[in-house]
FINUVO-74363 format. One record per residue (C-alpha): x, y, z; residue in three letters. Coordinates in steps of 0.2 Angstrom, whole numbers, padded with zeros to 4 digits, always signed. Each point is the difference from the previous one (the first is absolute). Example, Ala and Ser with C-alpha at 12.3 -4.5 7.8 and 13.67 -1.06 7.14 Angstrom:
<pts>
+0062-0022+0039ALA/+0006+0017-0003SER/
</pts>
This chain:
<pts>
+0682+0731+0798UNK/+0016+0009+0004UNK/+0003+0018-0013UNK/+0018+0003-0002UNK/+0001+0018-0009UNK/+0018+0009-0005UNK/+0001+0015+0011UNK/+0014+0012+0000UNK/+0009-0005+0017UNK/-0001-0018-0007UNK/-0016-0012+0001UNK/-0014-0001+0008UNK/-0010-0013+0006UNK/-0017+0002+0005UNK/-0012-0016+0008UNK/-0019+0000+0004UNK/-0008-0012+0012UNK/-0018+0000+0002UNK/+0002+0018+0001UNK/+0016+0002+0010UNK/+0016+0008-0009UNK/+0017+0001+0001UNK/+0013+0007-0012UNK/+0019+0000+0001UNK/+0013+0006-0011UNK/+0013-0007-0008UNK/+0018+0001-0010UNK/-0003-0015-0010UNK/-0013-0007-0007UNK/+0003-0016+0005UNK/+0002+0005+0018UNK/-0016+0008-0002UNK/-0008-0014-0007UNK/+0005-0011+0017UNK/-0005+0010+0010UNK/-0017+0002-0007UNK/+0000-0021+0002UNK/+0005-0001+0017UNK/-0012+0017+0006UNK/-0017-0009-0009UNK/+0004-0017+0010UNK/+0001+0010+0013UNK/-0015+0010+0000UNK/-0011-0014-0004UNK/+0007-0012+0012UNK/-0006+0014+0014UNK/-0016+0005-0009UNK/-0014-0002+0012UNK/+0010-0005+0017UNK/+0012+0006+0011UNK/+0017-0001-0008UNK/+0011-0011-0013UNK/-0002-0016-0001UNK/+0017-0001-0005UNK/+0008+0011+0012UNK/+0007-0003+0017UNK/+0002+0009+0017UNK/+0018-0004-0004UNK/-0001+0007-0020UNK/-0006+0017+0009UNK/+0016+0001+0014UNK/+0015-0006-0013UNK/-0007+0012-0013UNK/-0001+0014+0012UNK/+0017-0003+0004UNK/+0006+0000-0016UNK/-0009+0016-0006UNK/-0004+0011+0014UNK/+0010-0005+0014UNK/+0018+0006-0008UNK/-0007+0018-0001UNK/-0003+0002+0017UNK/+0019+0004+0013UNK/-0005-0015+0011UNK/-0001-0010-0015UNK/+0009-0016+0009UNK/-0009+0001+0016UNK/-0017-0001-0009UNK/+0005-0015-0011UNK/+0005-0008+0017UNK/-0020+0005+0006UNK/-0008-0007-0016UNK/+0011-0018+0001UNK/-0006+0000+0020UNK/-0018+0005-0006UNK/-0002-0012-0013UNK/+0008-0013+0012UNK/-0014-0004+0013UNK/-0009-0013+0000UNK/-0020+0002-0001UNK/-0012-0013-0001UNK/+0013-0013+0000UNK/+0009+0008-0015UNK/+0011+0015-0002UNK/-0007+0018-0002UNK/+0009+0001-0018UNK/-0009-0015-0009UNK/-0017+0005+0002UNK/-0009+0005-0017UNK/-0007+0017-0002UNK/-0016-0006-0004UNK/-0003-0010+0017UNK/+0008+0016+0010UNK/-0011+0006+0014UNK/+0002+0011+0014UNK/-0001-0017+0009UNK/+0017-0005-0007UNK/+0008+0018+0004UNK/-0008+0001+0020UNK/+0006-0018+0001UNK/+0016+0005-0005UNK/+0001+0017+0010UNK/-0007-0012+0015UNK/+0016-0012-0001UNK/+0013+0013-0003UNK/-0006+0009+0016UNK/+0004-0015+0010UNK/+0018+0003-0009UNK/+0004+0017+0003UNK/-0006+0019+0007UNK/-0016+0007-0007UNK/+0007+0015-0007UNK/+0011-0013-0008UNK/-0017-0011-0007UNK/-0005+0017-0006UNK/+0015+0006-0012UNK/-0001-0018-0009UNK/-0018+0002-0001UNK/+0004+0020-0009UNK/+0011-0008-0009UNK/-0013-0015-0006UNK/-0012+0012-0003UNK/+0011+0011-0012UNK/+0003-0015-0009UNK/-0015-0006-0005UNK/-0007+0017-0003UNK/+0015+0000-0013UNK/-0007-0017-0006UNK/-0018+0005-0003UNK/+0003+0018-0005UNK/+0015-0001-0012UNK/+0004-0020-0003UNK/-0020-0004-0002UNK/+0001-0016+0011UNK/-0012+0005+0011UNK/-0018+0008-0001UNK/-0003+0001+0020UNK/+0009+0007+0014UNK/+0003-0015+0011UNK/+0007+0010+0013UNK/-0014+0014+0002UNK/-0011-0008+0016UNK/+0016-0009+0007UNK/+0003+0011+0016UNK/+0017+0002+0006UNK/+0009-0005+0018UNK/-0001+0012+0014UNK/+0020+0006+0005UNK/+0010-0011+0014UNK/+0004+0010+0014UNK/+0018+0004-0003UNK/+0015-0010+0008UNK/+0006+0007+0015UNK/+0013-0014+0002UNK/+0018+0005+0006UNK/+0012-0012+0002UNK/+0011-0003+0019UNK/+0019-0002+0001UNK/-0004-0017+0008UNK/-0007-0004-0016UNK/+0013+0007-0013UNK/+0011-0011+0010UNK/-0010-0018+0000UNK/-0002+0004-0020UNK/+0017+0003-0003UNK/+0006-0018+0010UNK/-0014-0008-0007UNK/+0008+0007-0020UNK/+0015-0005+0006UNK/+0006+0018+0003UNK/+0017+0003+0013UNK/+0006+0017-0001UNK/+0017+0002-0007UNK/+0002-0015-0007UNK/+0000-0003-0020UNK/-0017-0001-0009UNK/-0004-0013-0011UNK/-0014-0008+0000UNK/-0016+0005-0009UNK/-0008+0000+0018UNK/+0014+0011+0005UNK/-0003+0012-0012UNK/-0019+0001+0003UNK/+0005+0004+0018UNK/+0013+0015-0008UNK/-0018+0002-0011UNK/-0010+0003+0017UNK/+0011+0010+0008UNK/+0003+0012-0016UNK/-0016+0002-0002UNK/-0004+0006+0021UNK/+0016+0011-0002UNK/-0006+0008-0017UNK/-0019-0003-0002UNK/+0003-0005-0019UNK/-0013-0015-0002UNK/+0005-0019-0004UNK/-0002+0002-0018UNK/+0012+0016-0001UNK/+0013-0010+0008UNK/+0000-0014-0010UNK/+0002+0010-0015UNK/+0017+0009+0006UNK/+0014-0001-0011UNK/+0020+0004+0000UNK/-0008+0015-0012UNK/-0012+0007+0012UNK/+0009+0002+0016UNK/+0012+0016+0001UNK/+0011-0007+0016UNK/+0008+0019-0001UNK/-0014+0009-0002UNK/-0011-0011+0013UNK/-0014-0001-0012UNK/-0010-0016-0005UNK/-0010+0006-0020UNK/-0016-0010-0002UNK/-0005+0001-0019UNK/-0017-0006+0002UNK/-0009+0000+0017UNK/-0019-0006+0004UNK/-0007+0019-0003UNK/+0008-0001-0017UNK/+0012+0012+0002UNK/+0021-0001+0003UNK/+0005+0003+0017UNK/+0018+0004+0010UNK/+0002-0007+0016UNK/+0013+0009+0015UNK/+0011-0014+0005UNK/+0005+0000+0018UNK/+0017-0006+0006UNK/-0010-0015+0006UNK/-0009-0003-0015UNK/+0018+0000-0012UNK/+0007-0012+0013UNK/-0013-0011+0000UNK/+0001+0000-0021UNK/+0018-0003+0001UNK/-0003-0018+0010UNK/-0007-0006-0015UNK/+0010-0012-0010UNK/+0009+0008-0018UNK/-0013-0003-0015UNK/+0003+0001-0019UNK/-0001+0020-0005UNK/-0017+0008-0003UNK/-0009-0017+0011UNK/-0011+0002+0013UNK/+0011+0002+0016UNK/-0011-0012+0009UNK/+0000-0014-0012UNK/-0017-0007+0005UNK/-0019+0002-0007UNK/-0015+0005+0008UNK/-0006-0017+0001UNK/+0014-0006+0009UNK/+0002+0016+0014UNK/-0018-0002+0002UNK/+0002-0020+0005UNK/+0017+0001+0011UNK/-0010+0014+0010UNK/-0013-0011+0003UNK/+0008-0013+0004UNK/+0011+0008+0011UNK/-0015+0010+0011UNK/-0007-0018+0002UNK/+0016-0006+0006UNK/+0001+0016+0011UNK/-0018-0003+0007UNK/-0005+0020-0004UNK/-0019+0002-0005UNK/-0009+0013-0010UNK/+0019+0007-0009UNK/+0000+0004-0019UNK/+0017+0005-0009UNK/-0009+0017-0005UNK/-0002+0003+0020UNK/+0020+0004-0002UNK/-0009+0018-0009UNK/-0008+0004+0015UNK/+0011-0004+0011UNK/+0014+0011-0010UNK/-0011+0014-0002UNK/-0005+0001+0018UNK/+0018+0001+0005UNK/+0004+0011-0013UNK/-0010+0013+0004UNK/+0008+0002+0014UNK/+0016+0006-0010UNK/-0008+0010-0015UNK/-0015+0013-0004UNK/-0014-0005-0008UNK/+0005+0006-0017UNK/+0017-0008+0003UNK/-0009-0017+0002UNK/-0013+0003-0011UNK/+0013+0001-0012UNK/+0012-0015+0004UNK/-0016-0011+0000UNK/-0008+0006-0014UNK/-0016+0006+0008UNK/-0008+0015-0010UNK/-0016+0002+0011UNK/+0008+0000+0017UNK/-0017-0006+0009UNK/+0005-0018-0010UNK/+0018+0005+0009UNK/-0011-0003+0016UNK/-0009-0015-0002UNK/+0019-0006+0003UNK/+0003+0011+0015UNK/-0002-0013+0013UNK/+0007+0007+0015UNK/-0011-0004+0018UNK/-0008+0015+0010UNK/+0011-0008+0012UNK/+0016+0003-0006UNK/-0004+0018-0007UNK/-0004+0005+0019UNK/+0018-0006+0005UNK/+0006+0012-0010UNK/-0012+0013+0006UNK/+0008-0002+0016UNK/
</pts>
């Protein structure tokens, strides 16, 4: 039974459950009162197995989101994580509507094991930090959870980073295959994922950074491109060159403050595809463009420079996108 006490911040509510407690102040009384309800359910619906029997995977990402993920800087980047997260599919049913009572380390290595077939492993294991985060959240603070499903579940060994620079030969079969003619007006949306591509090999600013570009963001005088919210959390300005500004001024006249490139990531991310398919390149992603562009900036700026215009803060991450071959350096060497 639930004792609900005047104290003098408000009221408190305090639960015993076969010897586990839990308290919790309140403003009201009635507040206090259903919470107590709720918190008892709770506890006894856990009592003596893994979790809630009323809770989900998904309870634990979407309340995560609400509460802790808007005090952190890359709030939206990690709300896009957790959807992707609770997304996959494991055991014939996503990720997110798996009870926490039946959650295993099964579940999560089965999950870890499909994602890794998606993407790099250093990827696999910032979802799996953030998971773990989550329902440490949901077991020390929430009281879903009375184990740590996540404690024997070992994470993926790194990829070997991509190496993958990308030939004039094949800059010039995507732009045909996007429907891309130099000098001549841009209009459709694969024509502006072509402008998209070469942007982002002339500026090294990622699909998503892009896509966000408004009327707002881009100084055409003072040859600056602002991005309020980047992947490390933090706002960025990007140097324009004389290239990149012509390139932007291709793009068709969209209603003030609207992102320039008028399309969503879902839709760059298919007309590329379609279009390296229809090209017949192998082995190219859109975020290759990174590499490609730092490679050929460093050839223009310092480190710090680039490090800078990239957004790099630890300049060995700067050189995992340093691609240049022993061979060409030695040309140079002369």
């Amino acid at each position: 039974m639930a004792s609900i006490q005047k104290v003098a911040k408000g009221w408190r509510a305090q639960i015993n459950v076969k010897g586990r407690r839990d308290d919790r102040t309140f403003e009201t009384k009635a507040a206090a009162q259903h919470w107590a309800v709720q918190r008892e359910a709770e506890m006894r619906s856990i009592s003596g197995g893994h979790g809630s029997k009323t809770h989900t995977v998904g309870d634990v990402l979407d309340q995560y989101q609400r509460t802790v993920s808007p005090t952190k800087r890359g709030e939206r980047w990690e709300k896009l994580r957790l959807e992707v997260i609770g997304r996959k599919l494991v055991e014939g049913r996503a990720f997110r509507d798996i009870r926490l009572a039946d959650l295993m380390p099964k579940h999560i290595a089965a999950w870890r094991d499909a994602r890794v077939r998606e993407v790099a492993g250093a990827s696999v294991s910032r979802e799996m930090s953030l998971l773990s985060h989550a329902l440490e959240v949901a077991r020390k603070e929430w009281g879903w959870l009375i184990t740590d499903p996540m404690k024997n579940v070992r994470r993926p060994p790194d990829s070997p980073p991509r190496d993958r620079l990308i030939s004039e030969k094949e800059i010039e079969r995507i732009m045909v295959a996007l429907g891309y003619q130099e000098g001549m007006p841009v209009a459709l949306p694969s024509q502006r994922v072509a402008v998209a591509f070469l942007l982002a090999i002339e500026t090294a600013m990622r699909s998503g950074e892009m896509l966000g570009l408004t009327s707002h963001t881009v100084d055409f005088e003072a040859q600056v491109a602002h991005l309020p919210m980047t992947k490390n959390g933090g706002a960025r300005d990007v140097p324009l060159s004389t290239r990149a500004l012509e390139l932007l001024r291709m793009l068709p006249k969209v209603e003030e403050g609207k992102p320039i490139f008028a399309l969503s990531a879902a839709s760059r991310d298919a007309l590329f595809r379609k279009a390296k398919e229809k090209a017949g390149i192998a082995g190219l992603t859109f975020h290759d463009t990174r590499h490609e562009a730092i490679t050929r900036l460093a050839k223009k700026l310092q480190p710090l420079d680039l490090a800078r215009m990239t957004g790099h803060t630890n300049l060995q991450e700067l050189l995992t996108y340093y691609n240049e071959s022993a061979r060409n350096i030695a040309k140079r060497l002369g």
